[in-house]
C-alpha positions as CSV (number, residue, x, y, z in Angstrom):
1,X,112.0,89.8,121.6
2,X,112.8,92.8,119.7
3,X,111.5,94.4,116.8
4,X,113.9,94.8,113.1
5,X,113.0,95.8,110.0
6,X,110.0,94.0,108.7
7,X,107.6,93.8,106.0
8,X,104.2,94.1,107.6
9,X,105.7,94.7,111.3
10,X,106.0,91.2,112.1
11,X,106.3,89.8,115.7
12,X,110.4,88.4,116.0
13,X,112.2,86.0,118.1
14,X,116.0,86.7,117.9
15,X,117.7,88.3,115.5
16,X,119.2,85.8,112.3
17,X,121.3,88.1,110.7
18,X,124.5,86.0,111.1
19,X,122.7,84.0,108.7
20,X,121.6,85.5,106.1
21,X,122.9,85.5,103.2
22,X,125.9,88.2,101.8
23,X,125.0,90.0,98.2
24,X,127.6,88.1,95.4
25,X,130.5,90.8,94.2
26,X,128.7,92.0,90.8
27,X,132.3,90.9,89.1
28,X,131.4,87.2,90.3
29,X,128.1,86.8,88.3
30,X,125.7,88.8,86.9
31,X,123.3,90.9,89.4
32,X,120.2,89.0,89.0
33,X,121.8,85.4,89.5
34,X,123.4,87.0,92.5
35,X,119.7,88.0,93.8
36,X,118.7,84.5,93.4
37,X,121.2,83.0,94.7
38,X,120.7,85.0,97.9
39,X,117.0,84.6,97.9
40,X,117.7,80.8,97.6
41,X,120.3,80.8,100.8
42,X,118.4,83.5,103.2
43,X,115.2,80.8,102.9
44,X,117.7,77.9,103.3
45,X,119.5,79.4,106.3
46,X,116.5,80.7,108.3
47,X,113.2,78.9,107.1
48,X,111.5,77.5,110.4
49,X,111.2,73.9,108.8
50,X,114.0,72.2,108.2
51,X,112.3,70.2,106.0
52,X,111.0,73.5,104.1
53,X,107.3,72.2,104.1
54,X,107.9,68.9,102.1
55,X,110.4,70.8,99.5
56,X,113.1,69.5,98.1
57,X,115.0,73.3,98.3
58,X,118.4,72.4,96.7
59,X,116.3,70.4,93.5
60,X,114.2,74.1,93.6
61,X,117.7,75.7,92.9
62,X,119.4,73.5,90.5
63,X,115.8,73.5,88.7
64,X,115.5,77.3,88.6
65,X,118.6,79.1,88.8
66,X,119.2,77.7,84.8
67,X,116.2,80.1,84.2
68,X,117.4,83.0,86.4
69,X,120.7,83.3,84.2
70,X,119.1,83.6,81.1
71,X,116.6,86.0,82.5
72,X,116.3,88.9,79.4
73,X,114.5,91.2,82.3
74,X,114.0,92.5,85.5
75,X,110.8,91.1,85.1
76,X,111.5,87.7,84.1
77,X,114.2,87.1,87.3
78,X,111.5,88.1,89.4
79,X,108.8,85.5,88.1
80,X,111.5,83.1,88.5
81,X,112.3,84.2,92.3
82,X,108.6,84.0,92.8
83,X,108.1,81.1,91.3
84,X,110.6,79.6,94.1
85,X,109.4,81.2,96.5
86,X,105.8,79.6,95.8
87,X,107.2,76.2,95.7
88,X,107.0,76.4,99.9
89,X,103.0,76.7,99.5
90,X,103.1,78.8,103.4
91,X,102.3,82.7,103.6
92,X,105.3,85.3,104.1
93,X,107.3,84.5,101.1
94,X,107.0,87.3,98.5
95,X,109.5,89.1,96.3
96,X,108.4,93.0,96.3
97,X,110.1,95.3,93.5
98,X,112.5,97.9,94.9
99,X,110.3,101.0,93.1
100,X,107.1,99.5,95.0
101,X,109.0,99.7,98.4
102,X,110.4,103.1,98.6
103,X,113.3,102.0,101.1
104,X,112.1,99.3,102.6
105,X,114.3,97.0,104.9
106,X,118.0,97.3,105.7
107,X,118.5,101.2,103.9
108,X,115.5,101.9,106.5
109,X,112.0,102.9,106.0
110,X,111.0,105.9,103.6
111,X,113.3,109.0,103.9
112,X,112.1,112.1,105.5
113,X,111.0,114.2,108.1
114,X,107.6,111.9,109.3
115,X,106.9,113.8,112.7
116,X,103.9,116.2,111.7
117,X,100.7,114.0,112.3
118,X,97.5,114.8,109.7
119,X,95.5,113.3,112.5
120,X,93.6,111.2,110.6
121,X,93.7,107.1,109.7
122,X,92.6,105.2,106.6
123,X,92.4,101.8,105.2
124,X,92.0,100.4,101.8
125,X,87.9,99.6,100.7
126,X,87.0,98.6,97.3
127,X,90.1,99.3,95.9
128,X,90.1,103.2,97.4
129,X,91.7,104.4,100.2
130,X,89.0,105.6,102.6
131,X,89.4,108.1,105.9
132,X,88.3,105.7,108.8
133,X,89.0,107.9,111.6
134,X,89.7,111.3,112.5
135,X,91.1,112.5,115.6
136,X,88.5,114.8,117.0
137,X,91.5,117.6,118.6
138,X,93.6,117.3,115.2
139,X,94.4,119.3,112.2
140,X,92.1,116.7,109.9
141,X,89.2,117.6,112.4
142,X,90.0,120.9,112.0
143,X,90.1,121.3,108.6
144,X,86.6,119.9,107.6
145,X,87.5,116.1,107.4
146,X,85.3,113.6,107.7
147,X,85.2,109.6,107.8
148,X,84.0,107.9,104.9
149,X,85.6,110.4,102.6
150,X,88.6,109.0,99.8
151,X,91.8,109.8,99.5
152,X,91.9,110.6,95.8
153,X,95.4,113.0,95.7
154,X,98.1,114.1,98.8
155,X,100.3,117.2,97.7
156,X,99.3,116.8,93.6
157,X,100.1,112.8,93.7
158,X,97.1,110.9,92.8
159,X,96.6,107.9,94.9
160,X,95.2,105.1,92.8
161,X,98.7,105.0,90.5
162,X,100.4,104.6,93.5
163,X,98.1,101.5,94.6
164,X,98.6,100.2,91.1
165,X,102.6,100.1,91.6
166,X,101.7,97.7,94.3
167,X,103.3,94.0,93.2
168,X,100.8,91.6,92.0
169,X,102.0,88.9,93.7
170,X,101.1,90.8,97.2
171,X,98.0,88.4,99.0
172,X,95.1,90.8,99.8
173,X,96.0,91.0,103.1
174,X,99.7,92.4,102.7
175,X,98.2,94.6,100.1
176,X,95.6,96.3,102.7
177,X,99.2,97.3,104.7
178,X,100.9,98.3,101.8
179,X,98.3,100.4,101.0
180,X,97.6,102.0,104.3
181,X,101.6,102.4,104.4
182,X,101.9,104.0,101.0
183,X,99.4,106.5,101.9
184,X,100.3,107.2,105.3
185,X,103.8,107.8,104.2
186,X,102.9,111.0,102.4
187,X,99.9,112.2,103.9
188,X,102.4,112.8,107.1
189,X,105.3,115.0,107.2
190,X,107.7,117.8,108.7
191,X,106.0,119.3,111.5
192,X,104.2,122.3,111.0
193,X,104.0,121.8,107.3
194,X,101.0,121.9,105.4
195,X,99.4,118.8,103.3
196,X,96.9,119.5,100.5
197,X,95.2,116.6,100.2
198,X,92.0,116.0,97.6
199,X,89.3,113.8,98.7
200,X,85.7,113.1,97.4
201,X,83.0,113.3,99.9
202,X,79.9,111.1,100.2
203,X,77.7,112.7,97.4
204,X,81.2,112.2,94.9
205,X,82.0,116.3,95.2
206,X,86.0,116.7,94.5
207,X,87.0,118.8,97.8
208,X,90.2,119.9,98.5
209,X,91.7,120.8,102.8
210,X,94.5,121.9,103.8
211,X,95.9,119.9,106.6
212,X,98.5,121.4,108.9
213,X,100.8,118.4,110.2
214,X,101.4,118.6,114.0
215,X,103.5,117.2,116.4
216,X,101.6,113.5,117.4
217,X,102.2,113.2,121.8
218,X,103.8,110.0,123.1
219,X,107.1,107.9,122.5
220,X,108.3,107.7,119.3
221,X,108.9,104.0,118.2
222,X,110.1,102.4,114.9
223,X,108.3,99.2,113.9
224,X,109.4,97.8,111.5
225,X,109.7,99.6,108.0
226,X,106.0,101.5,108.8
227,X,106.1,105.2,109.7
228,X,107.1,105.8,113.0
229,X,104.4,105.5,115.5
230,X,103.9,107.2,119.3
231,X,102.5,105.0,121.6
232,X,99.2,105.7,122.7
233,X,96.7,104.6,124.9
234,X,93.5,105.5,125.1
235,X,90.8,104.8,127.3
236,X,86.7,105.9,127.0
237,X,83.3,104.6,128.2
238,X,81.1,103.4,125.4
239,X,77.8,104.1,124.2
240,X,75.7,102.1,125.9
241,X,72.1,101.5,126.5
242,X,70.1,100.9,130.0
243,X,72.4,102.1,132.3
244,X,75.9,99.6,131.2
245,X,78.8,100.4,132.3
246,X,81.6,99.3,129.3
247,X,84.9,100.7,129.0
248,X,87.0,100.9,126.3
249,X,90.9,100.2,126.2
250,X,92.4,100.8,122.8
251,X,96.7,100.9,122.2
252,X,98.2,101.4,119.2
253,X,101.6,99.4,119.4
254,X,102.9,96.6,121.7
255,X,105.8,98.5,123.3
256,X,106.4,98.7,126.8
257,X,105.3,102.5,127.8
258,X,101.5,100.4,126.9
259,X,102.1,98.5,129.4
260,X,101.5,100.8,133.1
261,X,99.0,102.8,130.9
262,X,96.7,99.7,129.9
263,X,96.8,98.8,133.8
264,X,96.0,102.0,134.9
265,X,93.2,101.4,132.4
266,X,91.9,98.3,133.5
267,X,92.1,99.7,137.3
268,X,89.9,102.7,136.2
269,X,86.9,99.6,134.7
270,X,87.4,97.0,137.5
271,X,84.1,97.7,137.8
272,X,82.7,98.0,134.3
273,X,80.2,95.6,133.4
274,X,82.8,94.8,130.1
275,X,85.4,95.9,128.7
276,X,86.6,95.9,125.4
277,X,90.1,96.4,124.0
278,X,90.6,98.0,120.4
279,X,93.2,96.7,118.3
280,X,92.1,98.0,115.1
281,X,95.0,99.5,113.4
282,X,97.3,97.9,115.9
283,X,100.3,96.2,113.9
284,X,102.7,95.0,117.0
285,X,105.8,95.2,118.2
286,X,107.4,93.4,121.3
287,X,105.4,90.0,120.8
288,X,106.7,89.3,124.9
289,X,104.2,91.8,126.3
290,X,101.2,89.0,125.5
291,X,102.1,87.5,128.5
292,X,101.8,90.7,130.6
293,X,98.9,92.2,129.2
294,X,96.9,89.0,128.9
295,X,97.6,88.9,132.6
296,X,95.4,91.7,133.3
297,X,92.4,89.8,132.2
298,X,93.5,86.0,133.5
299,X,93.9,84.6,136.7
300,X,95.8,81.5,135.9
301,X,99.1,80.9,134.0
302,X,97.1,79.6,130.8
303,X,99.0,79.1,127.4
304,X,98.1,81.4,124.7
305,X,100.5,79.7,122.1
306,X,103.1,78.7,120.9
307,X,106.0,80.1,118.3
308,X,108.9,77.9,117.0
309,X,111.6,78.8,115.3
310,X,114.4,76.4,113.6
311,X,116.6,77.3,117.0
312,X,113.6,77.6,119.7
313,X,110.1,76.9,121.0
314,X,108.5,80.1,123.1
315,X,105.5,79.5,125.2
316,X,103.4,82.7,126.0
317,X,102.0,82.0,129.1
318,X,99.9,84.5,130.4
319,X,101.0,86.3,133.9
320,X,98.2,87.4,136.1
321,X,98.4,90.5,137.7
322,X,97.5,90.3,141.5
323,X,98.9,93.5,142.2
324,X,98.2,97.3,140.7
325,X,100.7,100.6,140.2
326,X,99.6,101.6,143.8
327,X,100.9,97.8,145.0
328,X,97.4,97.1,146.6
329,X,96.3,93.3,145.6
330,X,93.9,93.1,142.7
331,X,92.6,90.5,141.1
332,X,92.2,90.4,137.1
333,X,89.3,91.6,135.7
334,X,86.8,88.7,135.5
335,X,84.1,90.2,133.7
336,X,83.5,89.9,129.8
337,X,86.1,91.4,127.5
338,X,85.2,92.1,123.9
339,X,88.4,92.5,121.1
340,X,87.9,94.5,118.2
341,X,90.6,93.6,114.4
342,X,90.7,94.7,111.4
343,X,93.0,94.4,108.4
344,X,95.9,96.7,110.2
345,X,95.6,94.1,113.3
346,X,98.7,92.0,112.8
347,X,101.6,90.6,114.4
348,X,101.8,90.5,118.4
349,X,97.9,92.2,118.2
350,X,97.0,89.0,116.3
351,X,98.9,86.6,118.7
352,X,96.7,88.3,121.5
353,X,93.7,88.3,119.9
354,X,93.6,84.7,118.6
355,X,95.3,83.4,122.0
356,X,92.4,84.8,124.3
357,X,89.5,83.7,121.4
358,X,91.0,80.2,121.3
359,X,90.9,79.8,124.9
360,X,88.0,81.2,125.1
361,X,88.6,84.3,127.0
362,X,87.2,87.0,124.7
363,X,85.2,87.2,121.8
364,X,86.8,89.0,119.0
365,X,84.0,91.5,116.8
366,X,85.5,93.1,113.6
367,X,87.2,91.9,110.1
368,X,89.9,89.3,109.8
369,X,93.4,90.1,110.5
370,X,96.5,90.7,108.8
371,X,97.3,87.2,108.7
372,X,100.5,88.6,109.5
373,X,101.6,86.4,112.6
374,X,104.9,84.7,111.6
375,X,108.1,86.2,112.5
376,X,109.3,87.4,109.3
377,X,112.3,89.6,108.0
378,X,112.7,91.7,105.2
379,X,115.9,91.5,103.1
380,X,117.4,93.4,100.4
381,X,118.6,91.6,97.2
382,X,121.8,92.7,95.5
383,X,119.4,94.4,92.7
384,X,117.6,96.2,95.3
385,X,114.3,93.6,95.4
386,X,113.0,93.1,98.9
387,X,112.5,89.5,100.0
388,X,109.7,88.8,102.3
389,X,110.3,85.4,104.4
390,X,109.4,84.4,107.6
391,X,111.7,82.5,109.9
392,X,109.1,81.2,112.4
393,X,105.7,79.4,113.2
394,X,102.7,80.9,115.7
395,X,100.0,78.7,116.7
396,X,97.2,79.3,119.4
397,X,96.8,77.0,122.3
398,X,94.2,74.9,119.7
399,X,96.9,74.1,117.4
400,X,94.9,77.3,114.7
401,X,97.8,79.2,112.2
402,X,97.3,83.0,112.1
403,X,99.4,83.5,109.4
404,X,97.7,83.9,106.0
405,X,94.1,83.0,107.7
406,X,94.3,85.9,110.6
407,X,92.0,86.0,113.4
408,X,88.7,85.3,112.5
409,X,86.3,87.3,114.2
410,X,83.3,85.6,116.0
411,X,81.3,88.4,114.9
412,X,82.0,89.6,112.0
413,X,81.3,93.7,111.0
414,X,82.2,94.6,107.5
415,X,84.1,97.9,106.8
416,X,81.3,99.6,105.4
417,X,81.7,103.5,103.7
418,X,77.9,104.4,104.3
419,X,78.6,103.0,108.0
420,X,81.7,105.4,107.8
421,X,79.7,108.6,106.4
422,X,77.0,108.1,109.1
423,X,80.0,108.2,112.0
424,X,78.7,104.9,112.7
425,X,80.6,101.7,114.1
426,X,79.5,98.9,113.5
427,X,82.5,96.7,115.9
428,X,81.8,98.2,119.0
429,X,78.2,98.4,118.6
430,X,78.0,94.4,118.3
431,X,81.0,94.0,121.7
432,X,78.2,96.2,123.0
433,X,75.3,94.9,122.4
434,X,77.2,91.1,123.1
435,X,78.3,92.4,126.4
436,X,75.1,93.6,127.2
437,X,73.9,90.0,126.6
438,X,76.1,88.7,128.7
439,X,75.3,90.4,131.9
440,X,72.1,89.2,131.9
């Protein structure tokens, strides 16, 4: 299963493009009848359901593609495309406005030199864009940063009229990532370059740092139209009280370098009272790897759901791992595993996470999901729109949808700023403190 340019890095299952609708030569009709028209047959040609959800699809077109020709605006043909696109009542069906997606889909992501990491990570909160972590060895570390802090201006361009660009239509979920990608765009850049960036502390004091980008170790891999990531894994014991032993996996994209690096993990706990995996900030990739990783902590082929497209069904069947790097026979970890989400968890991350909850292999401790679990594409219009649609169906082994409802956490921790000021976390304290219970 391979990984094309998405919206919200969104697992896939083949690649549709034969499908897909061609742009109309502008001499045939008008440009924004021609953006409807291939809106229209993209959504025909590659919906999962064949019966597009109980829609009549063709009375959709003959009903609204009167209104798109007479559209005055840009503004008006887009109501009307998302007015269609509404008509299928499911998630993953939006129409995003080429100036709010800065090269989205098929032209590629966002130009430029993106290697020089800040080292830090944020996430939309109350409608700012707060620092959530901060690599302790980085150039944000280095330069004063601290969690909690917003993101008010990066290189003299304020932040909030960028969020306010973001399309209305966006659910709140999509507009958590679009945030986080917006921002994340610019704060990175050409290595060795330098990123003034304004932020305002805790006590509401306007500071400004310098932020020196640096090269970011690992592989480089593309996701879909998010900045490029470099696979990490990282491994830690946690804080933890009376002697516990809990270690703590955490990736940050489902490619397969993760996958000898997660075992070599997992060998180094076997004997950890817990462990938990962090997924926060995890978007995907290669949805396939469920079945290998899940294998790590299950000893029996167990289903952790199912994804249908209009073509296919895929079962991802978890694949025990009896045997380590060294080739000496293991057997997967039995003990209790804690998974921590939040709003950047999405796509393959989700598929894991809801798959081990559902069959009651984990317990999952953070916010709700992306929601993002369909397979979706993202297509450019002939006027240079974006359409968001998904082309496939996830569900757990208990029948639940991920997408638009993400994985609910069992135990739910809020993304809190005080939490953030104090360097507290609030996740892995409660897989902690559940973990602890556990054992006894």
């Amino acid at each position: 299963m391979l990984v094309r340019a998405l919206a919200v890095c969104l697992l896939l299952a083949g690649s549709p493009a034969a499908a897909l609708a061609q742009p109309a030569p502008a001499a045939t009709v008008p440009a924004g009848l021609a953006s409807f028209d291939a809106a229209w047959q993209i959504i025909r040609d590659t919906h999962f359901d064949p019966a597009f959800n109980g829609v009549d699809w063709n009375r959709v077109r003959d009903e609204l593609r009167p209104r798109a020709a007479v559209a005055g605006s840009t503004r008006e043909l887009r109501a009307v495309i998302q007015q269609m696109l509404d008509r299928l009542g499911q998630s993953h069906f939006a129409l995003l406005p080429s100036e709010s997606v800065e090269g989205t889909g098929r032209g590629g992501p966002r130009s430029g030199d993106l290697s020089g990491d800040p080292g830090l990570d944020v996430r939309l909160l109350d409608g700012r864009v707060v620092v959530t972590s901060v690599r302790p060895d980085g150039p944000a570390a280095a330069a004063g940063v601290r969690t909690g802090w917003f993101v008010q201006s990066i290189d003299g361009e304020a932040v909030a009229p960028l969020l306010a660009r973001l399309p209305a239509s966006l659910a709140t979920r999509l507009r958590h990532v679009e945030a986080w990608r917006t921002v994340t765009t610019r704060v990175r850049g050409r290595s060795g370059s330098t990123a003034r960036v304004e932020f305002a502390d805790g006590t509401g004091r306007t500071l400004v740092r310098a932020i020196v980008r640096q090269p970011e170790p690992g592989d480089p891999v593309t996701v879909g139209n998010l900045p490029t990531f470099f696979v990490r894994v990282t491994t830690r014991a946690a804080q933890a009280p009376d002697g516990l032993k809990v270690g703590v996996i955490g990736f940050n994209v489902w490619m397969t370098p993760v996958d000898a690096l997660v075992g070599a993990a997992v060998d180094a706990w076997r004997g950890a009272d817990g462990i938990i995996l962090d997924l926060r900030g995890n978007p995907g990739g290669l949805a396939a790897m469920l079945m290998g990783i899940s294998g790590y902590f299950l000893d029996e082929p167990i289903v952790l759901g199912t994804m249908k497209t209009r073509e296919r069904e895929l079962r991802f069947v978890a694949n025990p791992r009896r045997v380590n790097a060294a080739g000496e026979r293991v057997k997967p970890y039995a003990g209790p595993v804690a998974i921590l989400v939040d709003s950047m968890t999405g796509s393959a991350s989700e598929c894991f996470a809801g798959g081990m909850q559902a069959i009651g292999r984990a317990r999952v401790f953070g916010q709700p999901s992306m929601g993002q679990a369909l397979p979706a594409l993202f297509d450019r219009l002939p006027n240079g729109d974006v359409l968001l649609h998904a082309y496939g169906d996830f569900q757990t082994s208990r029948g639940t949808r991920l997408a638009g409802r993400g994985v609910v956490p069992d135990e739910m921790a809020p993304l809190s700023r005080d939490d953030l000021l104090a360097g507290r976390d609030l996740a892995m304290s409660r897989a902690v403190e559940w973990i602890r219970r556990s054992r006894r």
